[in-house]
N, C-alpha and C positions, 0 to 999 in steps of 0.2 A: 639570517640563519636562526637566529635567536628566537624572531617571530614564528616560523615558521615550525621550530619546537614545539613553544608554548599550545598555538594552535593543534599542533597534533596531539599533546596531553590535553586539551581541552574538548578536542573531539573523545578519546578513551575515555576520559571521563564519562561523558555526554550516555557515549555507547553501552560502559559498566551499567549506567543507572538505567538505562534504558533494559540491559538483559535483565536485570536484577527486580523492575517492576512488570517485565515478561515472566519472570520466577514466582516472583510473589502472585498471579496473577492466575498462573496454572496450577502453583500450590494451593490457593484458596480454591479455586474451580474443585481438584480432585478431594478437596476437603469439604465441600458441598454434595459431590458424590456421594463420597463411605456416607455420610449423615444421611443423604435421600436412599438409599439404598434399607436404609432397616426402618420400623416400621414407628411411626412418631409417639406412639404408644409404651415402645417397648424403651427409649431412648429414652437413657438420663443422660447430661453433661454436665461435668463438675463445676463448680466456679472457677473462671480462671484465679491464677494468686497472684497476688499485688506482685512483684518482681522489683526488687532495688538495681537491676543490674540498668543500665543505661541503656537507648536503642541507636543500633547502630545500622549500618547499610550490609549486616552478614545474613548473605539469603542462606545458610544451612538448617540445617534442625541444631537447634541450641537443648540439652538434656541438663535441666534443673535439679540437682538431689535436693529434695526437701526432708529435712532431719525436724521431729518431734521435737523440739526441748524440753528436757527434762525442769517441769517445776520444785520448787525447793520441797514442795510435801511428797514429792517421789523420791527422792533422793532416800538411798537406803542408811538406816543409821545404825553402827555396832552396837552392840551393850558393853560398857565398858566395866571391867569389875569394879565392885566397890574396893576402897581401900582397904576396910577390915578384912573384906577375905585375902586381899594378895597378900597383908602381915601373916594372914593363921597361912595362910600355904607357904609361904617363905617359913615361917615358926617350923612346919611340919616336914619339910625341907632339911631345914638346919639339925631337927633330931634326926631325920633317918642319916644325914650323914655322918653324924656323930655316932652311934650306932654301929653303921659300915666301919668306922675307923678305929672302933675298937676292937674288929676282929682281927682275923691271922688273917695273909694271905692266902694260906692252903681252906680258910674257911670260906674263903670270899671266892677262892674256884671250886669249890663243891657248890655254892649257892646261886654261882652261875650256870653249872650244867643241871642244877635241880630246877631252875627258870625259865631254861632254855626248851627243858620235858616237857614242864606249864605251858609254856607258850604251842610246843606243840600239838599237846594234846586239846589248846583251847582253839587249833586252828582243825583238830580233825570233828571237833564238836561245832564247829561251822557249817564245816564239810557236810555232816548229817543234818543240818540243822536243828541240831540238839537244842536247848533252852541254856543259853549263857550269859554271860555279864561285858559285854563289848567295852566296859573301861577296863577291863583286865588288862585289856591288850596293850594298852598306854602306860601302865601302872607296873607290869613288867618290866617293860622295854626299858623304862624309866631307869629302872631297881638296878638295873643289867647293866648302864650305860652308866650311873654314878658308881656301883661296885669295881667297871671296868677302871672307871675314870682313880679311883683311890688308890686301886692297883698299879697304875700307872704314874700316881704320883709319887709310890714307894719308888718304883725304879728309878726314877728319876731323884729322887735324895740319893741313891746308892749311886748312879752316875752312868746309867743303863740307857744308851743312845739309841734310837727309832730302829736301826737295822738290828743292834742286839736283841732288841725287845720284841721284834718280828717272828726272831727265830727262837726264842724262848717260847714265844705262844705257841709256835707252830708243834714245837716238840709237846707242849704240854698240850696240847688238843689230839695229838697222838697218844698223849699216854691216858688221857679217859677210860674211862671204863663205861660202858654204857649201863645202866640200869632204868628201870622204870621212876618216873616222877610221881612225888609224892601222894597224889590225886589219884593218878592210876593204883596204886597199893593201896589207900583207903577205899577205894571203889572194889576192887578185888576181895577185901578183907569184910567188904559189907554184905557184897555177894554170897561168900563162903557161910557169913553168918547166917542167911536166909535160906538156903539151904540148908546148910545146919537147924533151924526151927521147923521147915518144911520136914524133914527126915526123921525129927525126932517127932 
C-alpha cells in the first residue's frame, strides 16, 4: 500500500513538472509572438533586472514592484531655526504676554472683537485679491488665541469651570455690539479726506 502511494505521488509529481514545462513552453512561444508581431525597428526591450527572489517551479506571472531608492542627497532636509532667533521670538513672546496681562478683561474682549473685524476684513481683501500681508493671518490668530488663553486663566483663579465659562462666552458674544474694525474706519476716514481735497 505504501508503495503504491509513493509511486502515485511520484507520478503527480512527474505530471506537475511536465504541465508546468508545457506552460512554460506556450508562454515563451506567445511571448515570441507579441515580439514578431511589431516591427524590429520600432522594438526596445528593457533589461531584464537582476531579481534576489529565488526560482521556483510557479508557472504564473510573478509582478515585481520595483521602488527607486531614494539616495541620501534626495532626501529632503528642513531648515532648522537658528537658536538666536527661537530666544528673540520666545523674548517677543514673553513681552506680548506680559502686555496682555496687564490689561482688564473688558479690554481684552473689545480687542478680540476688534481682531476678529481684522481678520475679516483681511479675508475679504483675499477675496478681491486686494494686495495684503498673508502673515497677518498668523499674527492675529496668534494675538486672539494668547488673549483668549489669559482670559481663561483669570477664570480659572477665580474658580470658573469649562461649562461655567461656556456660558459666559456665549452670553458675552451676544451682548457684542458690532461695529466696524479699526482698518475699515481709517480707510473710510482716508476716503472722505480725498474727497474732501477733490471738492475743495
Amino acid at each position: 500500500m505504501n508503495l503504491l502511494l509513493i509511486s502515485t505521488s511520484k507520478k503527480r509529481a512527474l505530471h506537475l513538472q511536465e504541465n508546468s514545462h508545457k506552460d512554460k513552453a506556450e508562454f515563451q512561444e506567445a511571448k515570441m509572438l507579441s515580439v514578431s508581431i511589431a516591427s524590429p525597428a520600432t522594438l526596445t526591450l528593457p533589461p531584464k533586472p537582476k531579481s534576489s527572489i529565488p526560482k521556483t517551479s510557479f508557472t504564473g506571472v510573478r509582478i515585481q514592484h520595483l521602488c527607486p531608492q531614494r539616495l541620501p542627497s534626495q532626501v529632503t532636509s528642513f531648515r532648522q531655526p537658528s537658536p538666536s532667533s527661537s530666544v528673540v521670538m520666545m523674548a517677543k513672546r514673553e513681552e506680548e504676554m506680559k502686555e496682555i496681562r496687564a490689561k482688564t478683561t473688558e479690554e481684552i474682549n473689545d480687542e478680540v472683537v476688534e481682531l476678529k473685524g481684522e481678520l475679516l476684513m483681511l479675508r475679504l481683501q483675499k477675496s478681491v485679491r486686494n494686495e495684503f500681508k498673508s502673515s497677518e493671518f498668523g499674527r492675529m490668530r496668534k494675538r486672539i488665541a494668547r488673549m483668549l488663553t489669559v482670559k481663561r486663566e483669570r477664570e480659572l483663579e477665580e474658580g470658573i469651570n469649562k461649562r461655567l465659562s461656556r456660558k459666559l462666552d456665549r452670553q458675552w458674544k451676544k451682548s457684542i455690539v458690532v461695529k466696524p474694525p479699526p482698518s475699515l474706519i481709517k480707510l473710510r476716514e482716508q476716503e472722505a479726506a480725498e474727497e474732501a481735497e477733490k471738492a475743495a
